[in-house]
Each structure stands twice: as C-alpha cells, then as structure tokens.
C-alpha positions as CSV (number, residue, x, y, z in Angstrom):
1,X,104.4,89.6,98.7
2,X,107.6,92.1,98.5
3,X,108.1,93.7,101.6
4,X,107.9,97.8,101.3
5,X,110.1,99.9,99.4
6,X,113.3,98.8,100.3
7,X,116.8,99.9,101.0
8,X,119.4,97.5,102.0
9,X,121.6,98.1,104.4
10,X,123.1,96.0,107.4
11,X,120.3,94.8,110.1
12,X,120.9,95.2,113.5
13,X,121.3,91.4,115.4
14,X,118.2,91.5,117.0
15,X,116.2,92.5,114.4
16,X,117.5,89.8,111.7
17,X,116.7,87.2,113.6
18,X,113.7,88.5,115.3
19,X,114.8,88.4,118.9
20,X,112.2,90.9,120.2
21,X,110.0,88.2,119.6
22,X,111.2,86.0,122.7
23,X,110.3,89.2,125.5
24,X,106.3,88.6,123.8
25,X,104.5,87.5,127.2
26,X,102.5,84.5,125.3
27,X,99.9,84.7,128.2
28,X,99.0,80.8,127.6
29,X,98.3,81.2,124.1
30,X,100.4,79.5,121.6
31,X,102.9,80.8,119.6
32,X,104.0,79.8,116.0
33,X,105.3,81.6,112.9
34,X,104.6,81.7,109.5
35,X,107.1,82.4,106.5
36,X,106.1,82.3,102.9
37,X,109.1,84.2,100.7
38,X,109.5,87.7,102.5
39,X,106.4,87.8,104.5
40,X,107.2,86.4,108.2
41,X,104.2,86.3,110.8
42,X,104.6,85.5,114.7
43,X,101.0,84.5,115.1
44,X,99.4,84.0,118.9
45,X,96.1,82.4,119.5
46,X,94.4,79.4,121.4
47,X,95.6,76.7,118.7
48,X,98.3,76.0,116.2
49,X,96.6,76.9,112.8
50,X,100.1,77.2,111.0
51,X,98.7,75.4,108.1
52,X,95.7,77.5,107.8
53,X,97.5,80.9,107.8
54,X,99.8,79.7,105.9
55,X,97.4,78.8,103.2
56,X,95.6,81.8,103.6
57,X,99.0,83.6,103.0
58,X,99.9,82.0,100.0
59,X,96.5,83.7,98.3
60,X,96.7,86.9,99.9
61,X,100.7,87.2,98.0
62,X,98.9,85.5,94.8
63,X,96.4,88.2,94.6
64,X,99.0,90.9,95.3
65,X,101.6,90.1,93.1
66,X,99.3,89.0,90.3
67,X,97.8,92.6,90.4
68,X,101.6,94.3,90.6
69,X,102.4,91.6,87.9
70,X,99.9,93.7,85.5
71,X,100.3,96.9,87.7
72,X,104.0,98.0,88.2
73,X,103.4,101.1,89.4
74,X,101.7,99.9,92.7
75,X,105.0,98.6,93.1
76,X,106.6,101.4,92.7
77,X,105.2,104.2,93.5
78,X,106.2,106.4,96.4
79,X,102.9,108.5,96.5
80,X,99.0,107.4,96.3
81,X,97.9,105.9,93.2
82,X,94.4,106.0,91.7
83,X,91.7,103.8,93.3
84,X,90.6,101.4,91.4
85,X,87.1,99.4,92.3
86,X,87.8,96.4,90.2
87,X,91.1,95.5,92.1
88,X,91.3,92.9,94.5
89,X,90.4,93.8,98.0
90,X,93.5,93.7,99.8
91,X,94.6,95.9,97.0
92,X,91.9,98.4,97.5
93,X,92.5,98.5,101.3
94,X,95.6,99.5,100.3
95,X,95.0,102.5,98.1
96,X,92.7,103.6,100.9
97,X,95.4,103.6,103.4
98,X,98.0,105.3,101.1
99,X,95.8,107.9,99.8
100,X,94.7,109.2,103.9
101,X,98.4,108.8,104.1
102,X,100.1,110.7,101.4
103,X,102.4,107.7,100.6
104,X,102.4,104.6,98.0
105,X,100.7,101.7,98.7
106,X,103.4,99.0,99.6
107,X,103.7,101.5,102.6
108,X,100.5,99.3,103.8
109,X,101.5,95.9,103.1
110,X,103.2,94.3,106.2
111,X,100.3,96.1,108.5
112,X,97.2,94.4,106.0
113,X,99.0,91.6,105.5
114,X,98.7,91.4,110.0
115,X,95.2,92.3,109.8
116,X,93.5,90.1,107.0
117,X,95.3,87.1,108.2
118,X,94.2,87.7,112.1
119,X,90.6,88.7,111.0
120,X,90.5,85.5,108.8
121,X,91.5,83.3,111.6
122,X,89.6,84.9,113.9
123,X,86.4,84.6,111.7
124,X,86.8,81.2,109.9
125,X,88.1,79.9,113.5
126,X,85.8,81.6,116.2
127,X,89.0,83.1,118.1
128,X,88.2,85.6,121.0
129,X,92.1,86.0,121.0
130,X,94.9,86.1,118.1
131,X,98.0,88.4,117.7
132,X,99.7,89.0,114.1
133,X,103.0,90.3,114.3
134,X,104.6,91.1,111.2
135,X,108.0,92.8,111.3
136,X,107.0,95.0,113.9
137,X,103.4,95.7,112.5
138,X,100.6,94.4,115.1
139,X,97.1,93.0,114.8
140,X,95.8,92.8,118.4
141,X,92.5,91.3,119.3
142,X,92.4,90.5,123.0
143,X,90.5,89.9,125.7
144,X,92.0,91.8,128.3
145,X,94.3,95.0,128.2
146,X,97.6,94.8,127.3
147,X,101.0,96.8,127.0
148,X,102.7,96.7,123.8
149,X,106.4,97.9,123.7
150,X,108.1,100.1,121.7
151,X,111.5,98.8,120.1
152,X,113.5,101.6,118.8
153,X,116.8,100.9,117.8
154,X,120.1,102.3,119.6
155,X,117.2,104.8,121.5
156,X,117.7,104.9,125.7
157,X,114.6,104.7,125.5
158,X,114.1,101.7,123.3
159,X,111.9,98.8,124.9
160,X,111.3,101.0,128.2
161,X,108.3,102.9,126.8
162,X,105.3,101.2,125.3
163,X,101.8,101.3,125.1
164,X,98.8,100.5,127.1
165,X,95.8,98.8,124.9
166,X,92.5,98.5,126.6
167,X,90.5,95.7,126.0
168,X,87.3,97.9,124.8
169,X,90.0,99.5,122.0
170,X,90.6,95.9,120.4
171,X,90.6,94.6,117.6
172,X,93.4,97.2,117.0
173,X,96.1,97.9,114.4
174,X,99.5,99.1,116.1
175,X,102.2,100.0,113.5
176,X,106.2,100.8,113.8
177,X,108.3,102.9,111.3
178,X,112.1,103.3,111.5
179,X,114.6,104.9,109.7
180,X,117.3,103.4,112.1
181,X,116.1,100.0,112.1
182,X,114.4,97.2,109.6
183,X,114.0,97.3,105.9
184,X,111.8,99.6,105.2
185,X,112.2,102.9,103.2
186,X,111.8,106.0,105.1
187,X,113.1,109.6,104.3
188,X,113.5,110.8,108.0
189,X,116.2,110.0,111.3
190,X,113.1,109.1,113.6
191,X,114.3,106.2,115.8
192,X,110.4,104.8,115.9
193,X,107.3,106.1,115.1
194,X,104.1,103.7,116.1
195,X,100.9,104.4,115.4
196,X,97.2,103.0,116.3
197,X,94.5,102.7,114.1
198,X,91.0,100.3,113.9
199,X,92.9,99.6,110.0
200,X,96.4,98.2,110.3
201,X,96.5,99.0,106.9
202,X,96.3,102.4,107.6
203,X,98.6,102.5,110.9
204,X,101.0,101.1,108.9
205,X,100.7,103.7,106.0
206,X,101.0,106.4,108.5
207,X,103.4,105.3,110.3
208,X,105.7,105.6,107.0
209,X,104.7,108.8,106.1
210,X,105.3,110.4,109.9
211,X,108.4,109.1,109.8
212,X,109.4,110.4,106.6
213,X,108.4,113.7,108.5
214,X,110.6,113.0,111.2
215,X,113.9,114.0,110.6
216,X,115.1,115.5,113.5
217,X,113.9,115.8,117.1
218,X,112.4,119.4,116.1
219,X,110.3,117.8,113.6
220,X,108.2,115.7,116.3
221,X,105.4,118.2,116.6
222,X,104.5,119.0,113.7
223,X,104.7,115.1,112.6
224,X,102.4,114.5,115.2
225,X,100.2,117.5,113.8
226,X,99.9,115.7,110.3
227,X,99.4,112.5,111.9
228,X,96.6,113.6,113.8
229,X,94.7,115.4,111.1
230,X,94.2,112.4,109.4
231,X,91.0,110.8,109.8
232,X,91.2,107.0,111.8
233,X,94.4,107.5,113.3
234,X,93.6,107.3,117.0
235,X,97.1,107.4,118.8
236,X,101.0,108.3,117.8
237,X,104.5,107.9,119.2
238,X,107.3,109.1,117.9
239,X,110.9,109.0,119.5
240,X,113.7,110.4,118.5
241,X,116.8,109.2,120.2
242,X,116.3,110.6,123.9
243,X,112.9,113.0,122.3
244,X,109.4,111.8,122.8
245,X,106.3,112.9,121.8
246,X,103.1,111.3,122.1
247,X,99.0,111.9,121.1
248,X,95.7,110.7,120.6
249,X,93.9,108.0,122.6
250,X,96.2,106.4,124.3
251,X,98.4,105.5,127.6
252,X,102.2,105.2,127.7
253,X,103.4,102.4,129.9
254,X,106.8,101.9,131.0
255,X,108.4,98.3,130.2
C-alpha cells in the first residue's frame, strides 16, 4: 500500500527509525510491529497477533493496489475523486474521508490502514484493548483514559503538549500532519497538526488538508475554522513552531 503522496526529502533521526516509539508507556500490554513493503504498524494489545495482522495487512494492500492498478487516478489525485459504490470498502472509506476533506484519497491511507486493522483484531480477537500506530496515525481503543503526545519536529513545544483521551471517547482516530517532518505531502509550514475523529480515515484526511492550510502561524485560526466546519471532526491541534491553537472536544495535557 504506497504511503501518501510523497515528497522525498532527508528524515529527521528519530523519525526514520521510529524512536518516538520507545517513550509509548506499554501499560502491560504487548508491543510488536508489523511491516509489509511501506506500511509499518506498532500494534499494542493483550497478545502477540503479529501473524494475524500481518495477514490481514497483506489483503487490505491487495485490495488497494489492485483497485489503483485499474484506477491510477486514486493514486494520484490531489483532490476528491468520485465515489464509486462497487469499489472495495477500504476504498470507499476512503473517498468518504477525502471528499469531507477537500483532498485526494491516499490522504486517508496510513489513518484506515490503523483503524481496519485495530477494528479487525479487536473483533475477530475479542480485545477490550489494542493501539495501531501507523507513522504517527493512531487507532486507540482503551479502557481507561489516556494522554497521547504530540511530536512536532524542531517545535519547543514538540512532545511537551499532547492530548487527553477519555475512556468514554474510545474507540478513537487521532491523526498527525507535518510539513516539517515524515513523508507525507503537505502544501503548508505547520510543524503538526493532529486531529480526532470516531473515523481515522477521516482524521487522517483532515489532518492533510489543515495542514496544507497552515502556512504560517497567522494561518492557525482560520485552519482551525475549516477544520471545525467539517462534519465528524471532534478535536484539532495545530502548532506552529512556538504558536498553538487548539478546538473541539478535547483536553491538552502537558508531557
């Protein structure tokens, strides 16, 4: 499953090899990842069910790339694309999220990618508890609240604000954009910009598009005015080097 647009440039340390990764508090669950071509899951849940995601991976790309293999333009495409009923459903969850957006659809794919593999092993499984992590993107089913930080780059204020997820708000989507850090294509400077959503798909989608909005520190309002117009977003943060601004449901938390 290609990762989203990309733009290649030189990777910070950390990020490359996933360092952020180590500060997760595991809180007795175990921890293993999962890597099939681009896609690279952190997964945490009460068991070691590498094989299983991993399968379950493997069919999620198949159906992906087998629809881009007769669909380019999903590939491609930097705006929403038609929806199409007969397309797989990962597909269609992701021409959902791009059209509420205002972006293409590989702007979704590492957030669904986090949320169909955590709500398959949490169904097939009977798991009260699983995290996806994918690049950044989060699927977060807990049962108990917890405090997700926010890794922003060369930011002060990078890993020292997060936020607080209650345990009534789970299962939840919580998605990262950068223009300063990771892979991903984005038109704006914003530092971070995370957003929560019930759909990771759609968190994820978002988050792209606000951060394309974001391309100075004077931008952050009216980002977070888009942002919020748009129907199952339910919190944002954006920073902007030392700038913050924050909305929706949702409680900062120092780290």
């Amino acid at each position: 499953m290609p990762c989203k647009q990309k733009k290649h440039k030189p990777l910070p340390g950390s990020y490359c090899k996933r360092e952020y990764r180590n500060l997760v508090d595991k809180a007795g669950l175990v921890s293993f990842e999962v890597q099939v071509r681009e896609t690279d899951l952190n997964i945490l849940t009460s068991k070691d069910l590498r094989s299983e995601a991993r399968h379950y991976v493997f069919g999620l790309r198949n159906q992906l790339e087998n629809y881009i293999a007769g669909q380019p333009e999903f590939l491609q495409s930097l705006i929403p694309i038609p929806y199409e009923p007969t397309a797989p459903v990962v597909v269609k969850e992701m021409m959902r999220a791009a059209a509420k957006a205002g972006v293409g659809p590989m702007a979704a794919v590492a957030g669904v990618t986090a949320q169909y593999v955590g709500e398959f092993l949490a169904r097939e499984y009977s798991l009260d508890e699983i995290v996806v992590e994918n690049g950044g993107d989060i699927y977060l089913k807990r049962q108990e609240d917890c405090s997700v930080a926010i890794f922003a780059g060369t930011s002060p204020l990078s890993n020292k604000v997060g936020i607080t997820v209650k345990k009534v708000q789970m299962p939840i989507g919580i998605c990262t954009s950068s223009a300063t850090v990771g892979h991903s294509l984005s038109f704006g400077r914003a530092d971070a910009v995370t957003v929560i959503s019930r759909s990771t798909a759609l968190a994820d989608a978002v988050a792209t598009r606000l951060g394309n909005e974001t391309k100075s520190a004077d931008d952050i309002n009216q980002a977070i005015e888009i942002g919020a117009a748009i129907d199952g977003v339910l919190g944002i943060v954006i920073i902007h080097g030392e700038q913050l601004g924050a909305w929706g449901d949702i409680e900062l938390a120092g780290v």
